[in-house]
C-alpha positions as CSV (number, residue, x, y, z in Angstrom):
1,X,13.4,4.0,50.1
2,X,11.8,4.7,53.3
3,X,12.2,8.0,55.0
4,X,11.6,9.7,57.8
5,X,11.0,13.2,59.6
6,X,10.9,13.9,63.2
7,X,8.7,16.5,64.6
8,X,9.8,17.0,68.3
9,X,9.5,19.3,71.1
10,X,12.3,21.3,71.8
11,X,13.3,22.3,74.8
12,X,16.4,25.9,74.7
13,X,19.3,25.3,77.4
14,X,18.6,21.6,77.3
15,X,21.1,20.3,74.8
16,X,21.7,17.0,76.7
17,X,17.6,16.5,76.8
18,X,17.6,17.3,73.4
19,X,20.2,14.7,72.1
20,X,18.6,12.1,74.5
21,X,15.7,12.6,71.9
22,X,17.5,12.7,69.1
23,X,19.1,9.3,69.3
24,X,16.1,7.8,71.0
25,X,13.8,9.0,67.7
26,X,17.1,8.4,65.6
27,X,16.7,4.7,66.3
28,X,12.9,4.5,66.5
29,X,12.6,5.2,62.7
30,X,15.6,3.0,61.5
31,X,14.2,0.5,63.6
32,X,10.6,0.8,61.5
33,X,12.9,1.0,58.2
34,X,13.8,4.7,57.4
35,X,17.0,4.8,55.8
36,X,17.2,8.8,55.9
37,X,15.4,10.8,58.8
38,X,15.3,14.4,59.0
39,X,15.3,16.5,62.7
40,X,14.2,19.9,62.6
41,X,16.4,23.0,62.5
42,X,18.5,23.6,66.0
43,X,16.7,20.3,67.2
44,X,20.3,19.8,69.8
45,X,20.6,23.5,70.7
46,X,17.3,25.4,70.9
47,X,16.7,28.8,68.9
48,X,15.1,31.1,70.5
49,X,18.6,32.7,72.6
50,X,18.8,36.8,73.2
51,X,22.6,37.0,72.7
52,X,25.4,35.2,71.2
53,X,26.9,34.9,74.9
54,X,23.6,33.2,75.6
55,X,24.0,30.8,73.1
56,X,27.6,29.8,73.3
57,X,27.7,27.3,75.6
58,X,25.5,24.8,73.4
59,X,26.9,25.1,70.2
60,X,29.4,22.5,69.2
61,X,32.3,21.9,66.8
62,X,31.5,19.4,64.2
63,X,32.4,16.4,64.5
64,X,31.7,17.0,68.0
65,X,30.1,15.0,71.5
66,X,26.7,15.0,69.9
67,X,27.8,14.2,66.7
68,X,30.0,11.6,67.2
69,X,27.1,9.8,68.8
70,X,25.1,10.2,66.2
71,X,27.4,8.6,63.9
72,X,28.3,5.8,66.1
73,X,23.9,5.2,66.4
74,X,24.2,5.4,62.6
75,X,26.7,3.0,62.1
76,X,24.8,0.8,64.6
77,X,21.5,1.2,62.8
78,X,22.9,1.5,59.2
79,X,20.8,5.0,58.7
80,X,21.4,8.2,57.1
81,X,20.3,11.6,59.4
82,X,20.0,15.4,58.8
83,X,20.1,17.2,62.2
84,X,19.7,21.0,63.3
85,X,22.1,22.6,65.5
86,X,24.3,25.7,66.4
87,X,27.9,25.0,64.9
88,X,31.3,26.9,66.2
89,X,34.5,27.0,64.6
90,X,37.2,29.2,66.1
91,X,34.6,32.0,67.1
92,X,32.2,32.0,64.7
93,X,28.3,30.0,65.3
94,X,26.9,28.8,62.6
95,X,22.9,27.7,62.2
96,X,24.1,24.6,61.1
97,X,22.7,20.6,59.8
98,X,25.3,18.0,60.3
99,X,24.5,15.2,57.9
100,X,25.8,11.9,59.2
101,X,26.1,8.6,57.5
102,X,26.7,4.6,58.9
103,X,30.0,5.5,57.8
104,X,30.8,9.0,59.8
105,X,29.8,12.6,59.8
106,X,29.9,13.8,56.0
107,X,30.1,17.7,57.1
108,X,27.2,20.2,57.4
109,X,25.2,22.8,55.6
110,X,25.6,26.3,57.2
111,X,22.3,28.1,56.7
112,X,23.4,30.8,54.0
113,X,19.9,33.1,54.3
114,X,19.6,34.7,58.4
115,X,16.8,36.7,59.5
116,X,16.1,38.9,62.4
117,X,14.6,35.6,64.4
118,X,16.2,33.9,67.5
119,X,19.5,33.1,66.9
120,X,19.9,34.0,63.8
121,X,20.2,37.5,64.8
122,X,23.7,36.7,66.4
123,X,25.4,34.0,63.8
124,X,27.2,34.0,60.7
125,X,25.8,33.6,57.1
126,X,26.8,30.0,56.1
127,X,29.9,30.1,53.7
128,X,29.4,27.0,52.2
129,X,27.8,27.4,48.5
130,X,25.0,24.5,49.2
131,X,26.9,21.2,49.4
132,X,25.5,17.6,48.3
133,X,26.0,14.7,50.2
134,X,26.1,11.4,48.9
135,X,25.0,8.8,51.8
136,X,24.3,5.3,50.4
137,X,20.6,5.7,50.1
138,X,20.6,9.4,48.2
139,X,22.5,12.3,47.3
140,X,21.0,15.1,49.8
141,X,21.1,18.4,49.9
142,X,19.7,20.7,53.0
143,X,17.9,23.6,53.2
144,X,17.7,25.5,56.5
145,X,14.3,26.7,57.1
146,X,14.6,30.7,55.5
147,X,16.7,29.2,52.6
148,X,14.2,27.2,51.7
149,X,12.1,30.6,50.8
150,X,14.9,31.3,47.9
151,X,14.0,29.3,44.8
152,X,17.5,29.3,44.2
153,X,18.3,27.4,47.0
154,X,16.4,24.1,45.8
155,X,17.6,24.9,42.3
156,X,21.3,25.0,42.9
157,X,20.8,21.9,45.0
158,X,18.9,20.1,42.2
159,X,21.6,21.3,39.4
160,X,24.5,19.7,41.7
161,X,22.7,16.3,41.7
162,X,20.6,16.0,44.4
163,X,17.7,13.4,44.6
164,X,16.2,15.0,48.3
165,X,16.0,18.4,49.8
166,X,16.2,17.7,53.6
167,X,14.5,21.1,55.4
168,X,15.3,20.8,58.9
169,X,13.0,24.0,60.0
170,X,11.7,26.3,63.1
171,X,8.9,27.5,60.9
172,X,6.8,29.5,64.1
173,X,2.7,29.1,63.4
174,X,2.7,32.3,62.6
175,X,4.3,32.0,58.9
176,X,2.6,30.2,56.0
177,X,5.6,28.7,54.6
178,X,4.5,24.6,55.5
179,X,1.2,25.5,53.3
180,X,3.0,25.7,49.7
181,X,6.7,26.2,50.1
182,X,7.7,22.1,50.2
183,X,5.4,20.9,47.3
184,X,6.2,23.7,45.3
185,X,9.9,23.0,46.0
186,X,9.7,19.4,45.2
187,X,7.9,20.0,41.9
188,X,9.8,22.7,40.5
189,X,12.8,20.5,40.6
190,X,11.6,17.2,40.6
191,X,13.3,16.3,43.5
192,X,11.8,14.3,46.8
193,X,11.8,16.6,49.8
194,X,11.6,16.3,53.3
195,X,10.6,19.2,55.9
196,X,11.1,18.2,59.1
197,X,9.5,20.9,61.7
198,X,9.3,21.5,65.6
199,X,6.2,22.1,67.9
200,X,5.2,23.1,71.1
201,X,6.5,26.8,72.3
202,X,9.8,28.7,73.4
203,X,10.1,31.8,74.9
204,X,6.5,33.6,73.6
205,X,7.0,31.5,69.8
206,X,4.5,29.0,68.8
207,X,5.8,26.4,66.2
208,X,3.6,25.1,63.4
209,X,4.3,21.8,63.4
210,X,3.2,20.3,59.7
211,X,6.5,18.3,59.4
212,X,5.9,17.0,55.2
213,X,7.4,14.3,53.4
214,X,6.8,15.3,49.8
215,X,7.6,12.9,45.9
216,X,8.8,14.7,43.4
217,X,5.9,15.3,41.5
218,X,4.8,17.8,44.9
219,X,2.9,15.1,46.0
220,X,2.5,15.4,49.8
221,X,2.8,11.5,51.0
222,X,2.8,12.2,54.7
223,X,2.1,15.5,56.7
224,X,2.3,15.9,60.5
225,X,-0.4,18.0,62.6
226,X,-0.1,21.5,64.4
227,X,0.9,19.8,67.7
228,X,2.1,16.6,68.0
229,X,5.4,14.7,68.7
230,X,5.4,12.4,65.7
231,X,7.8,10.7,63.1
232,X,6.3,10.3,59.8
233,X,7.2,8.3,57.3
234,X,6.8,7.4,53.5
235,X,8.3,6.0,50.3
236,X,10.7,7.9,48.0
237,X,11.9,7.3,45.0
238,X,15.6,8.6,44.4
239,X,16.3,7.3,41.0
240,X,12.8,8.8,39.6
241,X,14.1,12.3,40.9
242,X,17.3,11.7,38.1
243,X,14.7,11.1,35.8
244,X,13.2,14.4,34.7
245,X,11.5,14.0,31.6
246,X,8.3,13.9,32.3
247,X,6.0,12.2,29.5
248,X,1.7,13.1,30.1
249,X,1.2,12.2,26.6
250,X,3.9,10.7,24.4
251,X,4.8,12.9,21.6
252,X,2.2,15.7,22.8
253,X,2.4,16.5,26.3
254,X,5.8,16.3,27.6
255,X,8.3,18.4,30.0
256,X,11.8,18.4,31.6
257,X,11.8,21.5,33.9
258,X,15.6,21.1,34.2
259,X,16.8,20.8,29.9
260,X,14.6,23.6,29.5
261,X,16.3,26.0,31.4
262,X,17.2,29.4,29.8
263,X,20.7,30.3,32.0
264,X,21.2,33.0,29.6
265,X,17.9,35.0,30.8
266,X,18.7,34.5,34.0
267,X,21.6,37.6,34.7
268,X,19.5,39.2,37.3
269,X,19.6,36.8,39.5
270,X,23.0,37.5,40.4
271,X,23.5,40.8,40.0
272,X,23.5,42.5,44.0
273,X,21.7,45.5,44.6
């Protein structure tokens, strides 16, 4: 299946700008084939805000404006997309991904792991324990930038029956995470993965860029540069992520990193400090 992941510019206290993008890169990859593309993390909203108050007036309820269009394009193009952006319900803002499918919204990932960054220094921890949805191409499950830096967060994803770990993501150029952390994901639970990062600056922070599109044997198929506005695209296969027995050498060299789990060592994990 083909896939894609949109690096874009993003420009804070432009949400309208934004979603203009959005829809206009939305059907430039269906229109080349991608049946799933990835936006990066707060790609409608902006992240970089100094106060909830400040941030309030571009977050949205989901299903909302934006995401109502979104739907209707997807329904149009008959295309999957994962999509950052700051979610309210009743009072509370969520750093959110609305997954959307030709047939409607299917709901969002709250991002569950917040640190003291942009706007994630004035929203709530998600709530939701890491939901799967199934659109006709894939199961997905999303990752929000930070999560992705918890194992456990792929791992939980994987276990529920996901076949591709969407990471819409801010990562700023000064953080290593684009170097190892999506191979590494995709390989430790053979599951495809798509990172989707922004570039260009907001208020004093430089983003990386180095948007990936990864199998999952941690094979990097595509990767974006430092600076450019690009949508890449690749080839995944979802069923081969289902299938994870992995046979080097029949009979001598053979692994399934998900039968041979040990649950039973695992205690600390959960236990909270």
């Amino acid at each position: 299946m083909k896939v894609a992941a949109v690096q874009m510019d993003i420009k804070i206290l432009e949400k309208e700008r934004n979603l203009a993008k959005i829809l206009e890169s939305f059907e430039a990859a269906a229109r080349a084939g991608a049946k799933l593309v990835v936006f990066p993390e707060c790609a409608l909203s902006g992240y970089c805000y100094t106060s909830r108050e400040e941030a309030l007036p571009f977050t949205e309820t989901v299903p909302g404006p934006s995401t109502e269009k979104m739907a209707a394009l997807a329904a149009k193009l008959d295309a999957s997309a994962v999509v950052g952006l700051l979610e309210r319900e009743g009072d509370v803002v969520y750093n959110s991904a609305a997954v959307i499918a030709p047939s409607g919204i299917l709901g969002t990932h709250r991002k569950v792991h917040l640190l003291c960054l942009g706007v994630d220094r004035f929203d709530a921890p998600g709530d939701k324990p890491f939901p799967v949805f199934e659109t006709p191409q894939a199961k997905v499950g999303v990752n929000i930038c930070y999560d992705c830096s918890f194992p456990e967060s792929g791992r939980v994803l994987k276990l529920k029956g996901a076949q591709v770990l969407a990471i819409p993501t801010n990562w700023p150029l000064a953080s290593d995470t684009y170097q190892h952390t999506p191979p590494v994901r995709a390989s430790e639970n053979h599951m495809n993965v798509i990172a989707a990062d922004r570039v260009g600056e907001e208020r004093g922070f430089r983003f990386a860029g180095h948007s990936q599109i990864v199998n999952f044997e941690g094979r990097v198929l595509a990767e974006a540069g430092e600076t450019e506005e690009t949508i890449l695209y690749a080839e995944l296969d979802m069923a081969g992520a289902d299938r994870n027995r992995v046979v080097r050498v029949p009979g001598e060299y053979e692994f399934d990193r998900m039968a041979a789990r040990r649950p039973e060592m695992y205690a600390p994990i959960t236990d909270r400090r």
